[in-house]
C-alpha positions in Angstrom: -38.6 115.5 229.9 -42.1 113.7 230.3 -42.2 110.4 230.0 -46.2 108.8 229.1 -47.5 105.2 228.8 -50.8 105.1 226.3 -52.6 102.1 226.5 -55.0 101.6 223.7 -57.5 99.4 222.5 -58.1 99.8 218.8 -60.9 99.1 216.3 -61.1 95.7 214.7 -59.6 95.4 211.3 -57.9 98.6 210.8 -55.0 98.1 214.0 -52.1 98.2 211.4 -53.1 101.5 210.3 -53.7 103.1 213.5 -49.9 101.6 214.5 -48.5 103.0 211.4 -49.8 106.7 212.0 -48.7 106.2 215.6 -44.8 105.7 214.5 -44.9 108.8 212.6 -46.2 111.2 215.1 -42.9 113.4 216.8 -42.4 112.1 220.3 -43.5 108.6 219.6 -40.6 106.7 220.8 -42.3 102.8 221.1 -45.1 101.3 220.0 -46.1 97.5 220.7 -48.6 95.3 220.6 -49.8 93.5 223.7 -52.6 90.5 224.3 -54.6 91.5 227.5 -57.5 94.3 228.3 -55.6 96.8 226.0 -54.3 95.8 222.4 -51.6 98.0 222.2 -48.8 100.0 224.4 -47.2 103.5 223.3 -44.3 105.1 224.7 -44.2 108.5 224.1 -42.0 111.6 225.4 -42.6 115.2 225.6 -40.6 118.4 227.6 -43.7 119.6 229.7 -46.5 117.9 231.1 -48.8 120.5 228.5 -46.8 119.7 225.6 -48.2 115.6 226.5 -51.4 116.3 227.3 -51.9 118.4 223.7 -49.6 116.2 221.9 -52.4 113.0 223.6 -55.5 114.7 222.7 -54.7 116.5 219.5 -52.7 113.8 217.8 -53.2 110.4 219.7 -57.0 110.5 220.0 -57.5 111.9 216.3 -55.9 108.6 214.6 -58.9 106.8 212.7 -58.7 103.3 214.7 -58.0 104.4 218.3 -60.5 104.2 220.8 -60.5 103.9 224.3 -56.7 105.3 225.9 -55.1 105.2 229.3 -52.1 107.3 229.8 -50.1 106.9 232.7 -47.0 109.5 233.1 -44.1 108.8 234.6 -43.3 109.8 238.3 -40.0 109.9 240.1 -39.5 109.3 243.5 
């Protein structure tokens, strides 16, 4: 399993629905708020490291109120 962190900072005005049609995407497993350089923070979980990556362009990027991401995948060690 891969494990991703998306930070996000979303479009004035229409954050709710970008959160909402976050929630219902398969894989999604957290999504909050946060105050700081990105608005919000979204935990999501796929099996391979392709499976994120499409999952992060094709269905993350494509929600009306999203712009600028970060994803940072987590490592073990």
């Amino acid at each position: 399993m891969v494990t991703g962190y998306i930070l996000l900072r979303l479009v004035p005005g229409i954050e709710k629905e970008a959160l909402q049609s976050l929630r219902l995407i398969k894989g999604v497993t957290e999504v909050e708020m946060v105050f700081g350089h990105w608005d919000a923070v979204v935990k999501v979980e796929a099996k391979t490291i392709n499976e994120l990556t499409r999952k992060i362009l094709s269905e993350v990027r494509g929600i009306q109120g999203i712009g600028d991401t970060e994803t940072l995948v987590v490592t073990e060690f």
